[in-house]
Steps between C-alpha positions, in 0.01 A plus 500: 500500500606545139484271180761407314505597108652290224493454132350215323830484240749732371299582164200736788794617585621620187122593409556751774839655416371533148259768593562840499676687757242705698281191445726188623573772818144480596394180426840378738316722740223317486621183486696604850163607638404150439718372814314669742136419322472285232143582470539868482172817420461412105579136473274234317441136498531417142246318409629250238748378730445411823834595668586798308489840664558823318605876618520805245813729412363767276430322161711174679403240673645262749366151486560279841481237681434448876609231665365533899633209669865643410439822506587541150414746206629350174513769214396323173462742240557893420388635230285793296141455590422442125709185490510370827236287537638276215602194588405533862 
């Protein structure tokens, strides 16, 4: 059974067109994996917050949200690992 994958607002989408192209290609791979596991090899809890899930994309990473009872994987931030955690 899959999940479905949506964006929290248009501006994680544009977070994700802005990155480069090889990048944006695989971390939209990754956030497709996400439909069939949204708790796939390499994902962490983070710890701050208690709902926040995040998967890595080279020097990128995908922060997420799982919502279980909908069988939902909301995609809340994209971003360089340097920055991303800003704000969270």
């Amino acid at each position: 059974m899959t999940w479905r994958v949506s964006f929290r607002n248009a501006d994680v989408v544009a977070e994700l067109e802005d990155l480069p192209e090889p990048d944006r290609f695989r971390a939209s791979r990754k956030i497709g994996s996400l439909e069939e596991d949204p708790f796939p090899p390499g994902f962490k809890k983070l710890k701050a917050r208690h709902p926040l899930y995040r998967i890595r994309s080279g020097d990128y990473r995908i922060v997420y949200a799982v919502v279980p009872e909908d069988r939902l994987v909301v995609i809340t931030r994209v971003g360089h690992r340097k920055d991303i955690y800003r704000g969270v």
